[in-house]
C-alpha positions as CSV (number, residue, x, y, z in Angstrom):
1,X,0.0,0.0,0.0
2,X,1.5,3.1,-1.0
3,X,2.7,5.7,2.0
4,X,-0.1,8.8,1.1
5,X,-3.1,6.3,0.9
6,X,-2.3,5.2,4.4
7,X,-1.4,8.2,5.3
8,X,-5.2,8.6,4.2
9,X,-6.9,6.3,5.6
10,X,-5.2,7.0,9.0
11,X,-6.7,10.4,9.1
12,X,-10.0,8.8,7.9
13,X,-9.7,6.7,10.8
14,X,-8.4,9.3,13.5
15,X,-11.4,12.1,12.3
16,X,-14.2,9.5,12.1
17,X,-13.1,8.1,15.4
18,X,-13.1,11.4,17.4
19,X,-17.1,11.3,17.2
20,X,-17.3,8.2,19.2
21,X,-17.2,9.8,22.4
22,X,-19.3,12.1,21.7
23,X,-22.1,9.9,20.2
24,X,-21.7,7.6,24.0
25,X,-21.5,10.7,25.6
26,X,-24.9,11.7,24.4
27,X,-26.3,7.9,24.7
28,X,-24.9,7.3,28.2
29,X,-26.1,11.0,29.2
30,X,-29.6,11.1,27.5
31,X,-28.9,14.5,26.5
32,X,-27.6,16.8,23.4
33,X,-29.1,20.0,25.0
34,X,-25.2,21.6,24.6
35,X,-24.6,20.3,21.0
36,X,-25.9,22.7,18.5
37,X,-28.5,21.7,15.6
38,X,-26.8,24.1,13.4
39,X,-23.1,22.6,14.0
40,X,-24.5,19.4,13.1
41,X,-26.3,20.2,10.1
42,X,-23.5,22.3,8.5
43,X,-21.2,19.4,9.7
44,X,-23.5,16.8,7.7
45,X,-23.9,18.7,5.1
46,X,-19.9,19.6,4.5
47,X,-19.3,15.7,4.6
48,X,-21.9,14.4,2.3
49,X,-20.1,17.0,0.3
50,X,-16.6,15.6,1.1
51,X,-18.0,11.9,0.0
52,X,-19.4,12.8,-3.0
53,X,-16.0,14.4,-3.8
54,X,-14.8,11.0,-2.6
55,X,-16.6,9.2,-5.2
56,X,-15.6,11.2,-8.0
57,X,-12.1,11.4,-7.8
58,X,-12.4,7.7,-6.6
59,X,-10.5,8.0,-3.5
60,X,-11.2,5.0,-1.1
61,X,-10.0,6.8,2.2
62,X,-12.2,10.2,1.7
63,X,-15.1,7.7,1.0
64,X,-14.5,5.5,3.6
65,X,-13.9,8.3,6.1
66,X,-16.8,10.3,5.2
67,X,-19.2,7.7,4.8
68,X,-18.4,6.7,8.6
69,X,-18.0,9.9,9.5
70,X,-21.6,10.9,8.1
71,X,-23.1,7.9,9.7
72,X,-21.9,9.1,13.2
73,X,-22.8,12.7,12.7
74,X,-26.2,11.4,11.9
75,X,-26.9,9.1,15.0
76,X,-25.8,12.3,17.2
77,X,-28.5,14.3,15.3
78,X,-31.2,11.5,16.0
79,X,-30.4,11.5,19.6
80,X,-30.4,15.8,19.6
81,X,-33.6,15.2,18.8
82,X,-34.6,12.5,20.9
83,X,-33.0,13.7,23.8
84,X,-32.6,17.3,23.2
């Protein structure tokens, strides 16, 4: 595997991962009333952009890390408005 794609797909990794606590956070905590609705639909909306970028340059990392990445963002936003 060539050095830039994993350089790729290690910052894929590291950025997707960093939601993961705050996606528990919210679960364990039955609460989003600090996170911002706009944050996370500028957020979501900046990364659907970033994966359909992805797709049409064909780069597997900015897919992959997006796609996760959007996934994540999402769940928080369903628990905001679950929770509030």
């Amino acid at each position: 595997m060539d050095h830039v794609v994993l350089i790729g797909y290690l910052a894929a990794t590291l950025t997707t991962v960093a939601f993961l606590p705050q996606l528990i956070k919210v679960w364990k905590n039955r609460s989003a009333k600090d996170i911002s609705y706009a944050m996370l639909l500028i957020f979501s909306f900046g990364v659907l952009c970033w994966l359909i970028y992805g797709f049409l340059i064909g780069s597997l990392p900015i897919i992959f890390a997006n796609s996760l990445t959007l996934v994540l963002n999402l769940l928080i936003l369903v628990l905001k408005i679950k929770f509030g």
